[in-house]
N, C-alpha and C positions, 0 to 999 in steps of 0.2 A: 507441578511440572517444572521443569528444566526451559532457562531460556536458549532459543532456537540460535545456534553459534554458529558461522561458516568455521569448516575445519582451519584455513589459513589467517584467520582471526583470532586467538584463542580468547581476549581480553573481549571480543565483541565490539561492534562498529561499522560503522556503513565503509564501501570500497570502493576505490575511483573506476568508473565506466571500464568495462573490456578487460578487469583481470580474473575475468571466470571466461574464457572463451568455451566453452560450451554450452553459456548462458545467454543463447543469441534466438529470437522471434524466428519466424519464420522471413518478416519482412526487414529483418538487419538488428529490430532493436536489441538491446543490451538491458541483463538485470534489471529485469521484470521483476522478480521473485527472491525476496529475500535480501535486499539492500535496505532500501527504506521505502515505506506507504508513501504512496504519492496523493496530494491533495488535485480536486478535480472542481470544475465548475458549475457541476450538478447539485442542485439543493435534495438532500434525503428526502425519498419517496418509498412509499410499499411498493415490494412488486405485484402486479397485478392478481397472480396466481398463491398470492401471500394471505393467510390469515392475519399478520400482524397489521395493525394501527398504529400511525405515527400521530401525537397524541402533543400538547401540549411544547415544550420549548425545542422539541424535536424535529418541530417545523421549520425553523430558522436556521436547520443544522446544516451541514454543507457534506459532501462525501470524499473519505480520500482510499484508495484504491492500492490492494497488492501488500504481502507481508513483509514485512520488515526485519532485521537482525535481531531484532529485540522482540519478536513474538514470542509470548508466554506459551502459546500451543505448535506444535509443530504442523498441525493443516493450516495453518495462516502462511508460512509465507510461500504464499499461490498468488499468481493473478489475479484469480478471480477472490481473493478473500475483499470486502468490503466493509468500511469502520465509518461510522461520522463525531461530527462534532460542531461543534460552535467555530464561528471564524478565526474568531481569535485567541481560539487553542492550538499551544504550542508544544512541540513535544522533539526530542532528540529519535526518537523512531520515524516523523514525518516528516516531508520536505517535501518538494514539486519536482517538474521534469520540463526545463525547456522545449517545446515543441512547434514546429509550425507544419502547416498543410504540401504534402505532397505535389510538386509541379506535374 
């Protein structure tokens, strides 16, 4: 499979906030989907309704959230796509997202 490219990209690469204006939440935010995975400060868990087992060094994994420029599949870059890893895995598809709590 082909990696997932924004059309105004063509080399591939994440893109400063608000130049996909149609890539806006419902609540304002910006490029959710398809800039880069955002790392989050939940430790990987099953989901409840999950067959899968989180088994061995999978426990100490952390979760980072949303697909990135560089998804190898084209259903990843969604929202909801979900990836973990070790903390101190670094990668040019993942980054964070300054955040704070709504007044």
């Amino acid at each position: 499979m082909s990696k997932y490219i924004l059309p105004d990209f063509p080399n591939g690469g994440s893109i400063p906030v608000g130049v996909q204006p149609d890539d806006v939440s419902p609540r304002g935010v910006r490029d959710m989907a398809g800039n880069v995975s955002e790392w989050t400060a939940s430790q990987f868990e099953e989901y409840t309704d999950s067959d899968y087992t989180v088994r061995g060094p999978e426990r100490r994994f952390y979760v980072f959230k949303g697909g990135s420029w560089g998804s190898d599949d084209a259903k990843e870059p969604r929202i909801a796509y979900r990836g973990r890893g070790p903390r101190t895995m670094s990668d040019i598809y993942i980054g964070f997202r300054c955040a704070r709590d709504a007044k």
